[in-house]
TIPARO-515939 format. One record per residue (C-alpha): residue in one letter; chain; x, y, z. Coordinates in nm, 2 decimals, decimal comma. Example, Ala and Ser with C-alpha at 12.3 -4.5 7.8 and 13.67 -1.06 7.14 Angstrom:
% residues 2
aa | ch | x | y | z
A | A | 1,23 | -0,45 | 0,78
S | A | 1,37 | -0,11 | 0,71
This chain:
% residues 74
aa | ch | x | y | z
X | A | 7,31 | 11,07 | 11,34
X | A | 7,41 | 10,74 | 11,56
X | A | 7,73 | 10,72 | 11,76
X | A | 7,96 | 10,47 | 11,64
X | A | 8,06 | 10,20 | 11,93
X | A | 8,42 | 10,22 | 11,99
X | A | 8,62 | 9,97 | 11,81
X | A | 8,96 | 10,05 | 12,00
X | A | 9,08 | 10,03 | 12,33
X | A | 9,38 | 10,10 | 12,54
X | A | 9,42 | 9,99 | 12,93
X | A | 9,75 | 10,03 | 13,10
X | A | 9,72 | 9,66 | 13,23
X | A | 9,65 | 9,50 | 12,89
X | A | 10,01 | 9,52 | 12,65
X | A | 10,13 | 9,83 | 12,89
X | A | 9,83 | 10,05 | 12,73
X | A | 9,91 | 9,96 | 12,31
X | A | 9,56 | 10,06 | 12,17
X | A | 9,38 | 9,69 | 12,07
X | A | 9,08 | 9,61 | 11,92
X | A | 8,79 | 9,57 | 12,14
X | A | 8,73 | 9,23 | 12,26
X | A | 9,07 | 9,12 | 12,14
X | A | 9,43 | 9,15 | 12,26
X | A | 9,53 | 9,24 | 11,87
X | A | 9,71 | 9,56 | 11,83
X | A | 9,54 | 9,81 | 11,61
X | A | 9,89 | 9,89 | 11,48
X | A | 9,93 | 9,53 | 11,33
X | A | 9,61 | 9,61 | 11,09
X | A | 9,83 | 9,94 | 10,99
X | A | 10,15 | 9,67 | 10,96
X | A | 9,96 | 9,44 | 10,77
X | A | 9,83 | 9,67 | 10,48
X | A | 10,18 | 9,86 | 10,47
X | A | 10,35 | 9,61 | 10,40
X | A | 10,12 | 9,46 | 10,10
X | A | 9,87 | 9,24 | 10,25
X | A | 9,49 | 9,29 | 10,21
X | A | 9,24 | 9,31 | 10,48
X | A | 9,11 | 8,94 | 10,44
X | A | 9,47 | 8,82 | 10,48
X | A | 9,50 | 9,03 | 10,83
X | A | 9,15 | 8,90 | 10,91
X | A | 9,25 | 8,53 | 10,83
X | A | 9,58 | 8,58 | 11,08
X | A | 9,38 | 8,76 | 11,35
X | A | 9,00 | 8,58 | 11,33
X | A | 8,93 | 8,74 | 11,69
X | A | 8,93 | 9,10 | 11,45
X | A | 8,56 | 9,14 | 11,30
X | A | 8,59 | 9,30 | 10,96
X | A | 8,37 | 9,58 | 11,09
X | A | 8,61 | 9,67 | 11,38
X | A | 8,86 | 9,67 | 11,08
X | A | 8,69 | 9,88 | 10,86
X | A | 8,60 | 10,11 | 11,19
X | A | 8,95 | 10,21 | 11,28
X | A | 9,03 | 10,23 | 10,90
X | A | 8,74 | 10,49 | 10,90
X | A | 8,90 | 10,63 | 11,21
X | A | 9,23 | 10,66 | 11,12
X | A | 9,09 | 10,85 | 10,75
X | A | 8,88 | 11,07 | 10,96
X | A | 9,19 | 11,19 | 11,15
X | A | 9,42 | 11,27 | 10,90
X | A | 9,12 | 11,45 | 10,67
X | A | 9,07 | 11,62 | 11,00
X | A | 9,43 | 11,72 | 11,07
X | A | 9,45 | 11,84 | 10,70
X | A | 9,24 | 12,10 | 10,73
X | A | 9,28 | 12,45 | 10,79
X | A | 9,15 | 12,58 | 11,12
């Protein structure tokens, strides 16, 4: 099975360690912002064209992966 290439990052000296996606000084928490608050993925990828939809879709993936994780009993 291949490893995934991270998509997220987080460095102290970059917006005092907020987790961005790679490449990018976009918050990953924007993205959550964005689709909380009604807007589709192609409208946070017009207002953030540094974003690559697959980065997107990564930490989208990521995020699901967590919570199914979390859900689960031990």
């Amino acid at each position: 099975m291949p490893t995934k290439a991270p998509v997220i990052h987080s460095d102290p000296e970059m917006l005092s360690g907020t987790p961005v996606f790679i490449g990018t000084r976009v918050p990953v928490q924007s993205l959550f912002d964005y689709l909380e608050g009604g807007d589709t993925l192609n409208e946070f990828l017009r207002q953030f064209p540094s974003v690559r939809r697959e980065q997107a879709i990564a930490a989208l993936e990521l995020a699901g992966e967590s919570v199914l994780t979390s859900a689960r009993p031990a």
